[in-house]
Residue, then its C-alpha position, 0 to 999 in steps of 0.5 A: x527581016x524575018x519574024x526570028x530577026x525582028x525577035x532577036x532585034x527586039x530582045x538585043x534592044x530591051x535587054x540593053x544591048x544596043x546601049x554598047x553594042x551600036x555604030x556602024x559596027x555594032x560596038x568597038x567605040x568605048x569601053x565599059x564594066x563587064x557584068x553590070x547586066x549579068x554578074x560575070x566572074x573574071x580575076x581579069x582587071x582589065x584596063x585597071x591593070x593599065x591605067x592602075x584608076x579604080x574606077x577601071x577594074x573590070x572595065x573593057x573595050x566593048x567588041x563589034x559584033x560584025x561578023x559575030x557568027x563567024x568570030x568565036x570565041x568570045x569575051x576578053x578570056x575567050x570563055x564563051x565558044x561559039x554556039x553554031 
């Protein structure tokens, strides 16, 4: 590992990143509220929409990230493209 991957790993641990994003493929076990780091704006309900709980609203599938490089664009609204 490289001095820039053991940077990153760093980072993606204490910014808490690891919280959801672990298992065997980094992510894809559960589902949590997106924003709860960083606000983010979405008129998506997400599993709300489903299951019609409260406590649901904007609430999603936590995505692998195996492969991330090569799987823009990214969150449940494809809002984010792919940086490289």
């Amino acid at each position: 590992m490289n001095d820039s991957e053991k940077r990153g790993l760093t980072k993606f641990v204490h910014m808490g990143c690891a919280t959801c994003h672990n298992g065997v493929v980094i992510g894809g076990n559960s589902y949590k509220k997106i924003g709860v780091v960083e606000p983010y704006e979405t008129k998506d309900m997400g599993r709300f929409e489903i299951t019609g709980i409260e406590t649901d609203k904007k609430v999603f599938k936590v995505p692998s990230l195996r492969n991330i490089t090569k799987t823009g664009p990214y969150f449940h609204d494809g809002s984010v493209g792919n940086t490289r």
